[in-house]
Structure formats: structure tokens, C-alpha cells
C-alpha positions as CSV (number, residue, x, y, z in Angstrom):
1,X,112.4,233.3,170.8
2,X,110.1,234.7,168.5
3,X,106.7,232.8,168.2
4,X,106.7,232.6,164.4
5,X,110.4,230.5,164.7
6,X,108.9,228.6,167.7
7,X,106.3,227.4,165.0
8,X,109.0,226.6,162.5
9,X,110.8,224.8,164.6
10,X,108.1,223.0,166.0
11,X,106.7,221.7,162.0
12,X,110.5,221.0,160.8
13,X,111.0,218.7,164.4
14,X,107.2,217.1,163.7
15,X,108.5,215.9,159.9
16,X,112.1,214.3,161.2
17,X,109.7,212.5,163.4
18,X,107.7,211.6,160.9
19,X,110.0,211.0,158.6
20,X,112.3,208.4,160.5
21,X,109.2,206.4,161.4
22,X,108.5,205.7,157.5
23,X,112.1,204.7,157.2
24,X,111.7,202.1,160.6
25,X,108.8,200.9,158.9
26,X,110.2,200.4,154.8
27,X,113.4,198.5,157.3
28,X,111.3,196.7,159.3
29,X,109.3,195.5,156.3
30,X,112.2,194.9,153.9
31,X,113.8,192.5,156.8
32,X,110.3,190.4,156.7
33,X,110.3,190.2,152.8
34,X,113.8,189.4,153.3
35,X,112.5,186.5,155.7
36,X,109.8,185.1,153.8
37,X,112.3,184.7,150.3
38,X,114.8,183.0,152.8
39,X,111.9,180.6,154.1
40,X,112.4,182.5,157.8
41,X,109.6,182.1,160.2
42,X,108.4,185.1,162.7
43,X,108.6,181.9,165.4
44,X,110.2,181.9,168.0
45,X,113.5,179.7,168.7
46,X,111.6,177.6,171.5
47,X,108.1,177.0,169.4
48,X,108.2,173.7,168.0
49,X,104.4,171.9,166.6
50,X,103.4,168.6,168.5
51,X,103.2,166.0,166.0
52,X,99.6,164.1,165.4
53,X,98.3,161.3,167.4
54,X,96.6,160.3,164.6
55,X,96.9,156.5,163.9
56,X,97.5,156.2,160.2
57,X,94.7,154.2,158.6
58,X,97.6,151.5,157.0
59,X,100.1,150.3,158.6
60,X,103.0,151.9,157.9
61,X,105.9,149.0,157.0
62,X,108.3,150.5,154.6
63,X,109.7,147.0,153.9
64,X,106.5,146.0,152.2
65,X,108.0,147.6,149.6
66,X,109.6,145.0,148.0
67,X,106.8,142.7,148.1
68,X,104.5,142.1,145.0
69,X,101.9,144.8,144.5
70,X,99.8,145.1,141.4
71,X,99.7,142.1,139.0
72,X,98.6,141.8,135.2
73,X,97.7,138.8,133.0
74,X,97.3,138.3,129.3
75,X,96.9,135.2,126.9
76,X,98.9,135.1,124.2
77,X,97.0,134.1,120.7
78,X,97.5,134.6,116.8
79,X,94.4,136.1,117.1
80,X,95.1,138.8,118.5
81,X,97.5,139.5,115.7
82,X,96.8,143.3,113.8
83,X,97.2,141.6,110.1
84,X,98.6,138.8,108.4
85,X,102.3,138.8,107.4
86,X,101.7,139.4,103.9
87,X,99.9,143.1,105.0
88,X,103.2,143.9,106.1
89,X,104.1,147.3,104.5
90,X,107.0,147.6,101.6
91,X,109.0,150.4,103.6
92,X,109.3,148.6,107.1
93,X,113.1,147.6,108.2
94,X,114.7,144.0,107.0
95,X,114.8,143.8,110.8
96,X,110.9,143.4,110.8
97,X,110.4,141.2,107.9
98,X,109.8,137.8,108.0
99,X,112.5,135.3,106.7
100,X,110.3,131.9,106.4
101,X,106.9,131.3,105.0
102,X,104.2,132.7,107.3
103,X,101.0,130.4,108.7
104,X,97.8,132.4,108.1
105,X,96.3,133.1,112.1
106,X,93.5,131.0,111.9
107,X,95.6,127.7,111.7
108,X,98.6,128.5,113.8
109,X,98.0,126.6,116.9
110,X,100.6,128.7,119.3
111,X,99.4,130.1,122.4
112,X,100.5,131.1,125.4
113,X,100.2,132.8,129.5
114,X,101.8,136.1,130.4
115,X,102.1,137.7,134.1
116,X,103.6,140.7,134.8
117,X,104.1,141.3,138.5
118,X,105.0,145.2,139.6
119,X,107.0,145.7,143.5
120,X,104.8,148.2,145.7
121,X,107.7,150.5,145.4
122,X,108.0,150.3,141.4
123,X,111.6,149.5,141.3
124,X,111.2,146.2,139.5
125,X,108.7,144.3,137.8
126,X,108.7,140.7,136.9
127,X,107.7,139.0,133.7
128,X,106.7,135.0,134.0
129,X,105.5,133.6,130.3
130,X,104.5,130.2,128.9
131,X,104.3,129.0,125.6
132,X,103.0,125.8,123.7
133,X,103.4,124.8,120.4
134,X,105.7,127.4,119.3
135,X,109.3,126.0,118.3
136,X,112.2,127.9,120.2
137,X,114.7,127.6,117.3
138,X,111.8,130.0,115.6
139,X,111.8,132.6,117.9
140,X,113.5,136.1,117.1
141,X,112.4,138.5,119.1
142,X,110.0,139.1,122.1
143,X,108.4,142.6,123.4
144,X,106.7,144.3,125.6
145,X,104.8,146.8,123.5
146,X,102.5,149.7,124.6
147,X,99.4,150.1,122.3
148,X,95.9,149.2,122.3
149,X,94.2,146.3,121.0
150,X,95.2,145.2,117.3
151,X,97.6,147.9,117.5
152,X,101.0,148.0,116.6
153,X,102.8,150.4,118.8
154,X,106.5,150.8,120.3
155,X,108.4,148.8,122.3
156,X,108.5,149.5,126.3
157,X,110.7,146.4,126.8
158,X,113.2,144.3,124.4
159,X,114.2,140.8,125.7
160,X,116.4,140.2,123.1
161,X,118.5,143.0,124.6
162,X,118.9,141.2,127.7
163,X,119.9,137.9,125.8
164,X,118.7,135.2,123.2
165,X,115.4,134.8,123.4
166,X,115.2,131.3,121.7
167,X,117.4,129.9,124.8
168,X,115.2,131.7,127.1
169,X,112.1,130.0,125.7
170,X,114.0,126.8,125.5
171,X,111.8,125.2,127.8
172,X,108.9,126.8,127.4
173,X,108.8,129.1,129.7
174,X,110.7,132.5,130.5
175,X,111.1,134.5,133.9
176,X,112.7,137.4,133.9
177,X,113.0,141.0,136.2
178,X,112.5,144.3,134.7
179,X,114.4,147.3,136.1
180,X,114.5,150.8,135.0
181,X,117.7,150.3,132.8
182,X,115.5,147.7,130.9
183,X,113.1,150.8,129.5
184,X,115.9,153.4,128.9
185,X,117.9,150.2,127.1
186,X,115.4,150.1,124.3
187,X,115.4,153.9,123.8
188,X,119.3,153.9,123.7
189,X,119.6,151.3,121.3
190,X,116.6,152.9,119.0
191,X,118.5,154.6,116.3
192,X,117.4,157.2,113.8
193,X,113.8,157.7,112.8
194,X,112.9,154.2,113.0
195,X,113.9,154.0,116.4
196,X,112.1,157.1,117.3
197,X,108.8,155.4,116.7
198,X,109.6,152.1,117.8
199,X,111.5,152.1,120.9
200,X,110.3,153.7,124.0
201,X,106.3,154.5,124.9
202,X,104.7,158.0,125.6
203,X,103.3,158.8,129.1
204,X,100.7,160.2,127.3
205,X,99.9,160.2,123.6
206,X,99.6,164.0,123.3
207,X,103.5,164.1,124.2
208,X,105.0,161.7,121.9
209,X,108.3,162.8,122.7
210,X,108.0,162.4,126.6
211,X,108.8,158.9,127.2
212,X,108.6,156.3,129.5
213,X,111.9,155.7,131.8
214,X,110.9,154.0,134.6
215,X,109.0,150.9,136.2
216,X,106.9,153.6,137.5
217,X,105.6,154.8,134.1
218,X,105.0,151.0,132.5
219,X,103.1,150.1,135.8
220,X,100.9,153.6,134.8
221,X,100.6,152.5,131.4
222,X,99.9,148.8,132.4
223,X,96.5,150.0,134.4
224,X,95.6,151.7,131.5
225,X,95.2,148.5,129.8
226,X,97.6,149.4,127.1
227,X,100.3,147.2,127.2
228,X,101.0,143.6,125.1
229,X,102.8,140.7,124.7
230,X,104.5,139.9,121.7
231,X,106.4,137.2,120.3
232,X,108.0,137.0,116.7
233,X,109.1,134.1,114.9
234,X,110.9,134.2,111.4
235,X,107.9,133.3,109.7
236,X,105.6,135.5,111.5
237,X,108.0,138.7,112.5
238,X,106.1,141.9,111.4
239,X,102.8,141.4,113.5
240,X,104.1,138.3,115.9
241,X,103.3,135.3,116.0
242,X,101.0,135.4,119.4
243,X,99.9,138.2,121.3
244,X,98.5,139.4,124.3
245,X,96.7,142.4,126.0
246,X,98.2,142.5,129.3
247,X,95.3,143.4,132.3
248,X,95.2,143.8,135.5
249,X,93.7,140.7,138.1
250,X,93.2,140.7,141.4
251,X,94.6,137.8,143.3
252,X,93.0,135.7,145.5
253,X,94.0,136.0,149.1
254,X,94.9,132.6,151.2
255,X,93.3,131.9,154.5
């Protein structure tokens, strides 16, 4: 064979050689991208990772979770009222107005004691409030309300929605539990623009329209410090008759 074909051959046999390595390689590589989208590992079938023996610093009891957690208090005054009945503006809703004659705050006498009680797991909360010298037959409506002090802001929470508040506060006292249909209750019975800035809470202020739907979000709110009491009589129905800053407490343990 002539030594200038020998050297032909030799290159062409050199660059199929060459050639089907980079194609092994662009396969091999394109089946280990494939891998990694799928969420494949490179282990092997028999490799399996010990768990810890690291003993957790808690003890883990998932039953605990129905237990009381976090727990907030407020006292309920007229002084913690925004404004006086008669500041109530021209263009709010019937709904809000009062429909007897108003008691200026400093000689209203009603008062009252608020707890709201949050499960570990945030699937419930619970709601204990007293009142004194506040006339059931009086009472129209009773909140939870996000905002912070002497503000007015929305309603997280409408009792009236789960039934008449007067008969609740009958006795003085109401005790009731909050689940997450509670929240989204308020938010589906909010209609129209009125109801867009009355009924449900922001997580955050800077996202007005991102609202609060669980016990989860109140509980957040709650440790902010930003959530009230609020109860409304006919005379007193724009600001309330008593409120209360809700904040947290920390409970004294029993030996």
C-alpha cells in the first residue's frame, strides 16, 4: 500500500475515534442533565444515609398540638375609643351609625376583660370576654379588628356572623372558638367597596390586598400588637362603645 494512503488512512481512522468519543461524552452528559431535572441521584440502589442520633432539644409530642400555646389580654374601656360619636363622618354606611343618643367617653362607665387564647398548631383560637355595666339589649355588634391604637381598622373577626351578640353577652360574658372559616366569613360577606376596607386584615400593610385567612395569620398579627376588641352599642356604633388593645402575657406556670 502506498505510504501516502497508509497516512490517510491512518488521520481519517484517528478522527472516527475521535469523533465517537465526543458523541459518548454529549450522551453520557445529556443522560446526567436528564437525571438531575428528574431529581435522579448518581447513588447507588443499596446506599441509604443513617439517620441522626441527635436528641432533639424539645420533646417531640405532636399531640401538644391542641393544647393552648400563646395567650393575649386586653381591657376593654371608652377610653380607648378613636372619637366621639358625633366625629363620625357624613359618608359612613347606615350600618355604622348610631341609632340612640351617644354618652360622651368620659362618663360611660362600661368596661370590660378580653383573652384570646391561640392552639400550638394554629387551628383554632379561643375568645373568653367580660363585660360590666354595659346593657345586652344595647349591644349590636362585636369585633375583632386589626389596627393600632386609636385606630379604626378592618374587621379580622365578626361575632355577629356567628349569631346575636346581645344573647351571647346575656350574661355578661362570651366564650367563643375561632376557626379559619371565621376569618374568610367576614371577607365573604364584605361587599363592594365598603367591604373591601372593612372586612378582612392585611398580612402586611404594604399588600393591602393580601389578606388574612387563617388562625395562622391573626396569631401573626396578634404578636404584633395590632389587634382590638370592639363592642358597639346603638348609641355608641361608629367608634364602639369599649375597646381594647389585645397583647400578649405570659402565664404563670403551677407547681
Amino acid at each position: 500500500m502506498d505510504k501516502g494512503l497508509k497516512i490517510l488512512l491512518s488521520s481519517l481512522l484517528v478522527l472516527i475515534l475521535i469523533g465517537c468519543t465526543q458523541v459518548q461524552a454529549e450522551e453520557n452528559t445529556a443522560v446526567d442533565d436528564h437525571s438531575a431535572h428528574a431529581g435522579h441521584t448518581t447513588a447507588t440502589a443499596d446506599t441509604h444515609t443513617p439517620e441522626s442520633d441527635m436528641v432533639s432539644p424539645i420533646e417531640l409530642n405532636p399531640s401538644k398540638g391542641t393544647e393552648i400555646g400563646a395567650v393575649y389580654e386586653a381591657f376593654l374601656s371608652p377610653e380607648q375609643e378613636g372619637g366621639e360619636e358625633e366625629d363620625t363622618p357624613d359618608i359612613v354606611p347606615d350600618i355604622f351609625k348610631s341609632t340612640a343618643p351617644s354618652v360622651p367617653r368620659e362618663l360611660r362607665t362600661s368596661h370590660g376583660h378580653g383573652v384570646l387564647a391561640f392552639t400550638n398548631d394554629l387551628s383554632k383560637a379561643y375568645v373568653h370576654v367580660a363585660v360590666e355595666n354595659v346593657n345586652p339589649d344595647d349591644i349590636v355588634m362585636f369585633h375583632i379588628h386589626c389596627g393600632r391604637p386609636g385606630q379604626l381598622g378592618p374587621i379580622i373577626v365578626d361575632f355577629g356572623l356567628k349569631g346575636n351578640v346581645s344573647d351571647y353577652f346575656e350574661d355578661g360574658v362570651i366564650t367563643m372558638e375561632i376557626l379559619n372559616e371565621d376569618i374568610a366569613a367576614v371577607m365573604d360577606h364584605g361587599e363592594g367597596l365598603v367591604g373591601a376596607f372593612t372586612a378582612g386584615c392585611p398580612i402586611v400593610a404594604t399588600l393591602p390586598t393580601d389578606k388574612v385567612k387563617t388562625i395562622g395569620g391573626m396569631q401573626y398579627i396578634a404578636e404584633q400588637g395590632e389587634l382590638y376588641f370592639n363592642l358597639h352599642t346603638a348609641g355608641q356604633t361608629y367608634f364602639g362603645d369599649i375597646r381594647g388593645q389585645i397583647q400578649r402575657v405570659e402565664l404563670k406556670t403551677q407547681n
